[in-house]
The first five atom37 places (N, CA, C, CB, O) and aatype in JSON, in Angstrom:
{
  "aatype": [20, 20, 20, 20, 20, 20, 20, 20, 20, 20, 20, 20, 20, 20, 20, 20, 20, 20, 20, 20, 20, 20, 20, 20, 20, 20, 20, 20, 20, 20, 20, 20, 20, 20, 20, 20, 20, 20, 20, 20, 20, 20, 20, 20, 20, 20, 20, 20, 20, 20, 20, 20, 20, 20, 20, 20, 20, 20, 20, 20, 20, 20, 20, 20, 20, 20, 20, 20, 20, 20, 20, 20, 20],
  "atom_mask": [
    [1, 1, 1, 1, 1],
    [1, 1, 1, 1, 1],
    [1, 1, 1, 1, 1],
    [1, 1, 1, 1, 1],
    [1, 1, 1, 1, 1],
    [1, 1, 1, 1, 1],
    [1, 1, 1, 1, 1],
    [1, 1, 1, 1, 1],
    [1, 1, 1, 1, 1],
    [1, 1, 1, 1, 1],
    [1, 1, 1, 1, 1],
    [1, 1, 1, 1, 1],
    [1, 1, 1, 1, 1],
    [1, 1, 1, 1, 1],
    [1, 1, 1, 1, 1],
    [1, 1, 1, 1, 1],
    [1, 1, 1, 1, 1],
    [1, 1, 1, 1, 1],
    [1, 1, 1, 1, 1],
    [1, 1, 1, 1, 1],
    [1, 1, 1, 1, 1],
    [1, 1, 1, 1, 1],
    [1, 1, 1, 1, 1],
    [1, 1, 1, 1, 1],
    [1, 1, 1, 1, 1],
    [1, 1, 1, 1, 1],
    [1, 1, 1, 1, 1],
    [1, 1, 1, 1, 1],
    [1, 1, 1, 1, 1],
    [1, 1, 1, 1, 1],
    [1, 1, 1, 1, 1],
    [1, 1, 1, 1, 1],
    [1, 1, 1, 1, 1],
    [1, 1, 1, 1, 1],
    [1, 1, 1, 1, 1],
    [1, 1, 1, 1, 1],
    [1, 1, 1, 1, 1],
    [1, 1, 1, 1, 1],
    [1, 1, 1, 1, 1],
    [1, 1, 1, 1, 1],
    [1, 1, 1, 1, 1],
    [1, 1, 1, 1, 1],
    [1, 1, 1, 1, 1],
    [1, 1, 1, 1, 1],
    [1, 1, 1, 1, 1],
    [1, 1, 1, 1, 1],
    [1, 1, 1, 1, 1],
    [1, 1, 1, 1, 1],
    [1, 1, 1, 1, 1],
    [1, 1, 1, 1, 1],
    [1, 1, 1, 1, 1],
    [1, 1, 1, 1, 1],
    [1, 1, 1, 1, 1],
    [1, 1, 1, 1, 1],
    [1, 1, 1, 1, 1],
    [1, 1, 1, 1, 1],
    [1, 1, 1, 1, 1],
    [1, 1, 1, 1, 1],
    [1, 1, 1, 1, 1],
    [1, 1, 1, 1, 1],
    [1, 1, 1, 1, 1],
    [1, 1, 1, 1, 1],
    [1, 1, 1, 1, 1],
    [1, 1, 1, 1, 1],
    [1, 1, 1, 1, 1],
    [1, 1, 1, 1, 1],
    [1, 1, 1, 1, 1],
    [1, 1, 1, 1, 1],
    [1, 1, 1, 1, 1],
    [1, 1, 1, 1, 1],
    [1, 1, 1, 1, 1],
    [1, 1, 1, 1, 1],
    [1, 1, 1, 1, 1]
  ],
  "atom_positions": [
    [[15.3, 4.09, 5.44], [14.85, 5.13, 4.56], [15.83, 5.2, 3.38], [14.75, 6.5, 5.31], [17.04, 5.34, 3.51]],
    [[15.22, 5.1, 2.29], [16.21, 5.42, 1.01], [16.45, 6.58, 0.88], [15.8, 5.07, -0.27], [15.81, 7.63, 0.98]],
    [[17.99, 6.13, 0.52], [18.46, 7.98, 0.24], [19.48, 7.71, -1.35], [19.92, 8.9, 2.11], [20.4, 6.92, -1.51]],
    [[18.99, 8.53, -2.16], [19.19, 8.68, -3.52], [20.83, 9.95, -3.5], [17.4, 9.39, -4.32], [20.63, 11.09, -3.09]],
    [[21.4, 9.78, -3.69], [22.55, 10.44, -4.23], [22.8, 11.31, -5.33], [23.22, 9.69, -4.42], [23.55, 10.76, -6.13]],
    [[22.44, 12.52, -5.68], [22.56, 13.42, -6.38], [23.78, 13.77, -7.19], [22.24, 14.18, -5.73], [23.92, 13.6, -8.4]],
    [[24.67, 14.3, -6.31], [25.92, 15.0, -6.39], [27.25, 14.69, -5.08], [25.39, 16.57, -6.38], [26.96, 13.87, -4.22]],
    [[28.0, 15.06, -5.04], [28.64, 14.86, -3.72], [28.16, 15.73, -3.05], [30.0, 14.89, -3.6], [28.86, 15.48, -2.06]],
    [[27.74, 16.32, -2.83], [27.2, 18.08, -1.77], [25.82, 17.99, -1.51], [27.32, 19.88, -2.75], [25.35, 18.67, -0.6]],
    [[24.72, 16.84, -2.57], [23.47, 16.98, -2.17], [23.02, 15.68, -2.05], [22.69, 17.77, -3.0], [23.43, 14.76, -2.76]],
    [[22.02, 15.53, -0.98], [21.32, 14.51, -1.08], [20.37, 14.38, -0.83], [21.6, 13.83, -0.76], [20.05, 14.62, 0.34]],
    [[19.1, 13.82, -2.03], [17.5, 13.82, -1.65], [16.94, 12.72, -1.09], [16.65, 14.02, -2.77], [16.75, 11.72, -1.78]],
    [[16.6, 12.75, 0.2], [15.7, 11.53, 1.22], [14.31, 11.35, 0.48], [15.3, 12.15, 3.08], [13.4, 12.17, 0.49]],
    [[14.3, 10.08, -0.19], [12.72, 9.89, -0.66], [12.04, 9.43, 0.71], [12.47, 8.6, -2.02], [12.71, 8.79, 1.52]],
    [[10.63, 9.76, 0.96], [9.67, 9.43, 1.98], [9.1, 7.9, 1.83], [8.5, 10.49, 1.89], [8.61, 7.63, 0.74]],
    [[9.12, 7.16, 2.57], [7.86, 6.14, 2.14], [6.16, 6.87, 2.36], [8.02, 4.57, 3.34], [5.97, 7.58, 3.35]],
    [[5.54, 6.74, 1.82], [4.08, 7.01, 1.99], [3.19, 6.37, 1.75], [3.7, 7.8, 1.54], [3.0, 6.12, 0.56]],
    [[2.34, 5.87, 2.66], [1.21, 4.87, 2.66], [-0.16, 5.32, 2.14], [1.0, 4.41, 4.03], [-0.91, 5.88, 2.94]],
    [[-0.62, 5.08, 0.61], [-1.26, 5.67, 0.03], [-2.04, 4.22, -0.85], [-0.41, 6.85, -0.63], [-1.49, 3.13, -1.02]],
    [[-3.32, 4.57, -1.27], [-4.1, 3.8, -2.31], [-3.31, 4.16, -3.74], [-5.83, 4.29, -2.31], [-3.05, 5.19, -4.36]],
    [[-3.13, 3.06, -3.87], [-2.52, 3.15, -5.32], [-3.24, 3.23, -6.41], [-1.8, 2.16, -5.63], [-4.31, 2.63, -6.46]],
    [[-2.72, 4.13, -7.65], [-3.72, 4.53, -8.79], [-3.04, 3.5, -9.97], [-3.7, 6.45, -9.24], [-3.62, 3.49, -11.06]],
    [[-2.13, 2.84, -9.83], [-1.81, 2.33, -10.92], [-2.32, 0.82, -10.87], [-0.38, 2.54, -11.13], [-2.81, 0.28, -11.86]],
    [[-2.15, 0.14, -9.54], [-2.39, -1.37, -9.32], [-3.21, -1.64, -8.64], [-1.53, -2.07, -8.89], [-2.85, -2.4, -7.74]],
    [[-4.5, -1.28, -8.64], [-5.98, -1.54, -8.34], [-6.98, -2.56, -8.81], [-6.52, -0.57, -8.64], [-7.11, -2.74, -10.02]],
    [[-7.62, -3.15, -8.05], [-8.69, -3.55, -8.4], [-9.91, -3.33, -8.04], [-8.6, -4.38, -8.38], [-10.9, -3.65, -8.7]],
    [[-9.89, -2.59, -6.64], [-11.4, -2.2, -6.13], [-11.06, -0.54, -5.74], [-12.02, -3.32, -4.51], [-11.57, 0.35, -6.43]],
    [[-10.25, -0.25, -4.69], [-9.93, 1.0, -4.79], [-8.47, 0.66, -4.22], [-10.93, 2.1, -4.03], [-8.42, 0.41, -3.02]],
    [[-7.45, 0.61, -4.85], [-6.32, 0.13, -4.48], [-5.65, 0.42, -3.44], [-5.68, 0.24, -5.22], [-4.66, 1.15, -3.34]],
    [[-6.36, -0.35, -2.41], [-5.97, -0.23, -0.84], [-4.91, -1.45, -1.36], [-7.41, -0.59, 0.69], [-4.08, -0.9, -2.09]],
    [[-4.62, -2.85, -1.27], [-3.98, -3.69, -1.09], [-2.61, -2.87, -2.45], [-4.94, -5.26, -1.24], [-1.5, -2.75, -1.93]],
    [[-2.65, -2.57, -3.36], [-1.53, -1.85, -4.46], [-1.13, -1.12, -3.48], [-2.0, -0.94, -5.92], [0.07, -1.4, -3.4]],
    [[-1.38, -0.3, -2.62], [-0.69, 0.61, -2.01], [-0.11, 0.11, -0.96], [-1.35, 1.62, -1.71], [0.9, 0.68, -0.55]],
    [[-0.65, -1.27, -0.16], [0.2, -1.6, 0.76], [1.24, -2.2, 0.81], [-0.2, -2.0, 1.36], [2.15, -2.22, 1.63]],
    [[0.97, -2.98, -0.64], [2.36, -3.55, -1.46], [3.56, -2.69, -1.58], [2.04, -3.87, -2.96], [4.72, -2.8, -1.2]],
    [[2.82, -1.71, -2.3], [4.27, -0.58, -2.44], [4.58, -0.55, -1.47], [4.3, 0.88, -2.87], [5.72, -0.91, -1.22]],
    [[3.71, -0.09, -0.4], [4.69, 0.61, 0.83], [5.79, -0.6, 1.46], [3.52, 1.24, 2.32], [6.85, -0.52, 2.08]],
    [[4.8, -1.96, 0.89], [6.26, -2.49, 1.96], [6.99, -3.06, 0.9], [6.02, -3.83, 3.4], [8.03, -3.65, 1.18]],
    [[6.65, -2.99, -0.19], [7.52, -3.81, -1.53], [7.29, -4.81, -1.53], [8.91, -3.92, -1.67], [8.24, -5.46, -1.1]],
    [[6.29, -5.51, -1.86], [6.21, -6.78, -2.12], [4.94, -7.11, -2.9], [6.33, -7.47, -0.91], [4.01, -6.36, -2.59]],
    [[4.62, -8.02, -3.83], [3.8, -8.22, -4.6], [2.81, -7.98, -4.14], [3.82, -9.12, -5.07], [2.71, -8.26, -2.94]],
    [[1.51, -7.32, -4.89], [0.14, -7.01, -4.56], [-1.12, -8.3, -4.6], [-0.19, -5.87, -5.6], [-2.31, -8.24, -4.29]],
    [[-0.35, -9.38, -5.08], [-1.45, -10.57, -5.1], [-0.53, -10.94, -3.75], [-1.65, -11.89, -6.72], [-1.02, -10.16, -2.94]],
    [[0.07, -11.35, -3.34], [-0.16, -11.7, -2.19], [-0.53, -10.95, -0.69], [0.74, -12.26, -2.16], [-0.76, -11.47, 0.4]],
    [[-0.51, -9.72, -1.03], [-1.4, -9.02, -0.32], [-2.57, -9.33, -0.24], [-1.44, -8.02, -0.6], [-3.04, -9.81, 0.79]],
    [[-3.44, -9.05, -1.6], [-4.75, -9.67, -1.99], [-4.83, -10.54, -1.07], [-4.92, -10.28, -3.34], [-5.26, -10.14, 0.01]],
    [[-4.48, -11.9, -1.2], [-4.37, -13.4, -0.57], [-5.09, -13.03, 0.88], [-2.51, -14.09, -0.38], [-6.19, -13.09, 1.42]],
    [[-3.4, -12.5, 1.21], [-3.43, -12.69, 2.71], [-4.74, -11.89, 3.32], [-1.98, -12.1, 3.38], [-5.03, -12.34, 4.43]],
    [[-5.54, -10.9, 2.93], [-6.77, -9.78, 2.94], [-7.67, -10.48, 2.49], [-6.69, -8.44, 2.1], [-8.65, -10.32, 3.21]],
    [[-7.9, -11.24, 1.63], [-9.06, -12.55, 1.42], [-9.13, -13.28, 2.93], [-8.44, -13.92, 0.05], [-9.93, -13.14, 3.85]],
    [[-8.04, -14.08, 2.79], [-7.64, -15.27, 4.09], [-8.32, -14.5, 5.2], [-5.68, -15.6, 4.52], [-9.49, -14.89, 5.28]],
    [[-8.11, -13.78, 5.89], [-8.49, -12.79, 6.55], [-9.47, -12.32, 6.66], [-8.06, -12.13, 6.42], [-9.93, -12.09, 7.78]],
    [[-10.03, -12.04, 5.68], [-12.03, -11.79, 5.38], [-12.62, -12.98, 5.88], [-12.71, -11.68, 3.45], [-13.56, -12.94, 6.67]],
    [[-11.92, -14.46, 5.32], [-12.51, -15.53, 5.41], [-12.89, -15.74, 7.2], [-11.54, -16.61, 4.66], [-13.79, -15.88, 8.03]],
    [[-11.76, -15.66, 7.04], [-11.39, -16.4, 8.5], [-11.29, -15.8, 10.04], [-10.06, -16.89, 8.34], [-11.25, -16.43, 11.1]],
    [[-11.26, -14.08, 9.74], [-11.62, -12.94, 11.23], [-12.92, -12.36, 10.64], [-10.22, -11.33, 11.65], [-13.45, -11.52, 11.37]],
    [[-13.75, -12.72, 9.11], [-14.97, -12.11, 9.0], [-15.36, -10.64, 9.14], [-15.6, -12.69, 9.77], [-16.5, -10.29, 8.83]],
    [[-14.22, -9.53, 9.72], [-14.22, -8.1, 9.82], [-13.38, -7.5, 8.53], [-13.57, -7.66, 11.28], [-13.34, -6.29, 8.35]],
    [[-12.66, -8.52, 7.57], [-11.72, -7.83, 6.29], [-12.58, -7.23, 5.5], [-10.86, -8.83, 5.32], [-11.88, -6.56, 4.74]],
    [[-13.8, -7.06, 5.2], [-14.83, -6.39, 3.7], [-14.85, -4.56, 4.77], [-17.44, -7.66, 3.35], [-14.52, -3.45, 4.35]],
    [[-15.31, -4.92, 6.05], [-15.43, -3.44, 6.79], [-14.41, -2.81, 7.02], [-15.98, -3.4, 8.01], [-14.44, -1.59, 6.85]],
    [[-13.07, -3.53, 7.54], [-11.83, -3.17, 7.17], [-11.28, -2.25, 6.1], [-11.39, -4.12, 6.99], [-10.9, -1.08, 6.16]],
    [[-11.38, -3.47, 4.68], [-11.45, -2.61, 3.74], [-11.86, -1.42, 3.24], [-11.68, -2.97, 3.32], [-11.24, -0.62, 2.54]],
    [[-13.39, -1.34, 3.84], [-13.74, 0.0, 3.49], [-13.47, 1.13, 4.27], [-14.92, 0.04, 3.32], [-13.79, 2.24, 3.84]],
    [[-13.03, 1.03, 5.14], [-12.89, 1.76, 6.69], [-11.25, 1.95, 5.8], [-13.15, 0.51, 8.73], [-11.55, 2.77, 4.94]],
    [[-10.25, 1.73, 5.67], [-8.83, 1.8, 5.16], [-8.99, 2.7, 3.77], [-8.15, 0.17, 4.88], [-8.25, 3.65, 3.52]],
    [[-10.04, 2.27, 2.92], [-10.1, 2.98, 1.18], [-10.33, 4.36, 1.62], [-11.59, 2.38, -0.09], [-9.61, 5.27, 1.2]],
    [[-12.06, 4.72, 3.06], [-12.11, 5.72, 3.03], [-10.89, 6.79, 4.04], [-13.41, 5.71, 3.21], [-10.65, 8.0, 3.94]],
    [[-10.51, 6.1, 4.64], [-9.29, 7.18, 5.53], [-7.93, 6.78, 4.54], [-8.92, 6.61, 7.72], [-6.93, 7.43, 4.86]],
    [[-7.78, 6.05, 3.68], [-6.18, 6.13, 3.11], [-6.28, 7.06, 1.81], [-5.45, 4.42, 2.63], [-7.25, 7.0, 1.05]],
    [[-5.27, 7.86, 1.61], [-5.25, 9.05, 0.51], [-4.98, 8.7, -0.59], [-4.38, 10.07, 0.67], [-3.96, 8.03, -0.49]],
    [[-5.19, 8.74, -1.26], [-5.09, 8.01, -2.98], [-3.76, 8.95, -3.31], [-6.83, 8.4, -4.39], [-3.69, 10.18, -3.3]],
    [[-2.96, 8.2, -3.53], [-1.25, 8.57, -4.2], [-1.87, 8.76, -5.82], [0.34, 6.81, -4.04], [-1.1, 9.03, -6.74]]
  ]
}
């Protein structure tokens, strides 16, 4: 957990939060948000969520099943 340093006496704990992202979207930014959460580029998220559609055939219902229960940040 990151912790940001204020002052010597205070210190604010930022949260991670797993959210659809509003800035790095392309359909409803389920894969932007999973990037953030774990830090790492959003095209290879993409990728690996294609690969995955391709190849377990359940990633398109997935997707939508994740856009509608994940909270848009």
């Amino acid at each position: 957990m990151p912790v940001i340093h204020i002052s010597a006496e205070r210190q604010v704990i930022m949260e991670k939060k797993l959210h659809r992202s509003i800035s790095d979207r392309k359909i409803a930014g389920v894969c932007g948000g999973l990037a953030e959460y774990f830090n790492i580029d959003p095209t290879v998220v993409r990728v690996i969520w294609a690969l995955l559609s391709l190849f377990a055939g359940s990633g398109v219902l997935a997707y939508i099943i994740v856009a509608l229960i994940m909270p848009e940040g």
